[in-house]
ROKOL-963242 format. One record per residue (C-alpha): residue number from 1; x, y, z. Coordinates in steps of 0.5 Angstrom, whole numbers. Layout:
BEGIN
<n: NUM | xx: X | yy: Y | zz: Z>
...
END
This chain:
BEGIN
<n: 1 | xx: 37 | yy: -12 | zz: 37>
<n: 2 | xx: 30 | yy: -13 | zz: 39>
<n: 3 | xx: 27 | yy: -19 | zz: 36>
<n: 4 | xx: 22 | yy: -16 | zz: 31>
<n: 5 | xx: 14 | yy: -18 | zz: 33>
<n: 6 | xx: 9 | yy: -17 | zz: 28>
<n: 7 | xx: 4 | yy: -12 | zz: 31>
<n: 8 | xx: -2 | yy: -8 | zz: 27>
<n: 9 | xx: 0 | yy: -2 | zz: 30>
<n: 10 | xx: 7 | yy: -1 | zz: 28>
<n: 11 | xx: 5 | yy: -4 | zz: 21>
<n: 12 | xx: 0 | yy: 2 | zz: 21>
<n: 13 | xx: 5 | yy: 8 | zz: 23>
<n: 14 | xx: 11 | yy: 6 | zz: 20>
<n: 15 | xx: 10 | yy: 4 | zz: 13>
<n: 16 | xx: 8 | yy: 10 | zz: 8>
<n: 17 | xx: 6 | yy: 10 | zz: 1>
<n: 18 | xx: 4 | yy: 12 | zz: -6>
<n: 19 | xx: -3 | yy: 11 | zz: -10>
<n: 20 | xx: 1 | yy: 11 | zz: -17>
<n: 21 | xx: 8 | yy: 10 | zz: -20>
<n: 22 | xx: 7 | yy: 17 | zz: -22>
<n: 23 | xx: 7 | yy: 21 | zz: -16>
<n: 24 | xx: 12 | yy: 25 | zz: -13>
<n: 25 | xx: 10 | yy: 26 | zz: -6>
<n: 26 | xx: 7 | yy: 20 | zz: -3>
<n: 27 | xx: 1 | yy: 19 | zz: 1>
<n: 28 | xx: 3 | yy: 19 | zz: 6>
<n: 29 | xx: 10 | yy: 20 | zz: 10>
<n: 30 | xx: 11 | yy: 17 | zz: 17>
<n: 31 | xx: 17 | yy: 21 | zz: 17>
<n: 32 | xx: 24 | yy: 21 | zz: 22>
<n: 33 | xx: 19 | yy: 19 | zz: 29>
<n: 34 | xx: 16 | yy: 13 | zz: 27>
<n: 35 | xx: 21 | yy: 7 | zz: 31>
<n: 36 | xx: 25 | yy: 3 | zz: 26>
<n: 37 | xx: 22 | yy: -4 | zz: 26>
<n: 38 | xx: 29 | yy: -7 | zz: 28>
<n: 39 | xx: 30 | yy: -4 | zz: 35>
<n: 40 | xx: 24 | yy: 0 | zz: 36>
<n: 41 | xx: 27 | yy: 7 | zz: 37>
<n: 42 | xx: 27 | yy: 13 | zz: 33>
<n: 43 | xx: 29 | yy: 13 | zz: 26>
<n: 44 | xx: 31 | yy: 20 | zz: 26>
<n: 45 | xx: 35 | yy: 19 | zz: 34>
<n: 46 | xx: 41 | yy: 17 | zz: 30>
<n: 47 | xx: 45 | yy: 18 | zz: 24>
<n: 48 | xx: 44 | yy: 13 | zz: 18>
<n: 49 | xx: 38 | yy: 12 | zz: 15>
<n: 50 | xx: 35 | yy: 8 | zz: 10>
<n: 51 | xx: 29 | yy: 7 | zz: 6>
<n: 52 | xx: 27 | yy: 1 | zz: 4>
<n: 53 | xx: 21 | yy: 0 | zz: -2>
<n: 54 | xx: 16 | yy: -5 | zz: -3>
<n: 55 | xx: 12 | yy: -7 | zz: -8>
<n: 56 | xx: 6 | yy: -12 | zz: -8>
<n: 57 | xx: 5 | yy: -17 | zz: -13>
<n: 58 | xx: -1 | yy: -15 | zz: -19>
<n: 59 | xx: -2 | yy: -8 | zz: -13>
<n: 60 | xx: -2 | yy: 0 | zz: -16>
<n: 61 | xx: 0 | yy: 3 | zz: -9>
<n: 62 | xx: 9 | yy: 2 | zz: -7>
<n: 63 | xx: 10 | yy: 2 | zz: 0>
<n: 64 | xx: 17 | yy: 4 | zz: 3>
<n: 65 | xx: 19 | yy: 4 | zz: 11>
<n: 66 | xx: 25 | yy: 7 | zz: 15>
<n: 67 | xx: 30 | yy: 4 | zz: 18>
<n: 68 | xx: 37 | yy: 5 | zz: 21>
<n: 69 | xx: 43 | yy: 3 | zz: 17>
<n: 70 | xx: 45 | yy: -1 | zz: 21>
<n: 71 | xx: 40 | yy: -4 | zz: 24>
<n: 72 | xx: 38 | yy: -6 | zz: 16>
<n: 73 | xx: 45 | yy: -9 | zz: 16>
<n: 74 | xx: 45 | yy: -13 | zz: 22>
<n: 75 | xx: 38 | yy: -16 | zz: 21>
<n: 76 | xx: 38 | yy: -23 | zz: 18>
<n: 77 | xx: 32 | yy: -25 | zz: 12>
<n: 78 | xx: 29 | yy: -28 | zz: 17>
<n: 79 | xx: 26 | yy: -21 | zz: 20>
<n: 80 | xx: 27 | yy: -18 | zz: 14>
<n: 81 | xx: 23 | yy: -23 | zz: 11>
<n: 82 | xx: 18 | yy: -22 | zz: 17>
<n: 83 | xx: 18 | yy: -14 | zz: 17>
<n: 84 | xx: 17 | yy: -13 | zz: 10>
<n: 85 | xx: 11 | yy: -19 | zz: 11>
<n: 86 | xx: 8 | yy: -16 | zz: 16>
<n: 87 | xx: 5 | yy: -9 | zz: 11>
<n: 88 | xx: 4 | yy: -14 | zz: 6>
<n: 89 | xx: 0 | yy: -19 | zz: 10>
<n: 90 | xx: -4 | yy: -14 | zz: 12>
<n: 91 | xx: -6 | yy: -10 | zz: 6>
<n: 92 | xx: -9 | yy: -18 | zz: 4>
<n: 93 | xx: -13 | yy: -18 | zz: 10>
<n: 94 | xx: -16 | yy: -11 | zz: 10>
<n: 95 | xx: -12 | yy: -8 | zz: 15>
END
């Protein structure tokens, strides 16, 4: 598994999101092309797809990103800790 590096970019394209807990379509859907965070290769390219949903403290807006099932799996909370961080991180600094 590639080592997760936090990179603007890829916090900019991988990450969807809803403005209110009232919608049913989000914002903005990256969609299956965008690479998983964990081996940077394309989410649709295999099967086994997971969403994973976030939540930043005292904000309206939820996130979401994709990853492959196994990749997730494998992952240790230290780089589910840095991914998670990184859209969180950069929502604080206005990025």
């Amino acid at each position: 598994m590639t080592e997760f590096k936090e990179e603007k970019a890829m916090s900019d394209c991988i990450f969807g999101y809803f403005d209110s807990a009232e919608q049913g379509e989000p914002i903005y859907d990256p969609g299956l092309h965008v690479p998983c965070p964990c081996c940077l290769l394309p989410v649709g390219d295999r099967n086994g797809v997971t969403t994973i949903s976030l939540l930043a403290e005292k904000d309206t807006w939820s996130f979401f990103f994709r990853a492959h099932t196994g990749c997730w799996q494998q992952a240790s909370a230290k780089e589910k800790t840095a991914i998670e961080s990184s859209l969180i991180d950069s929502r604080n600094t206005g990025g």
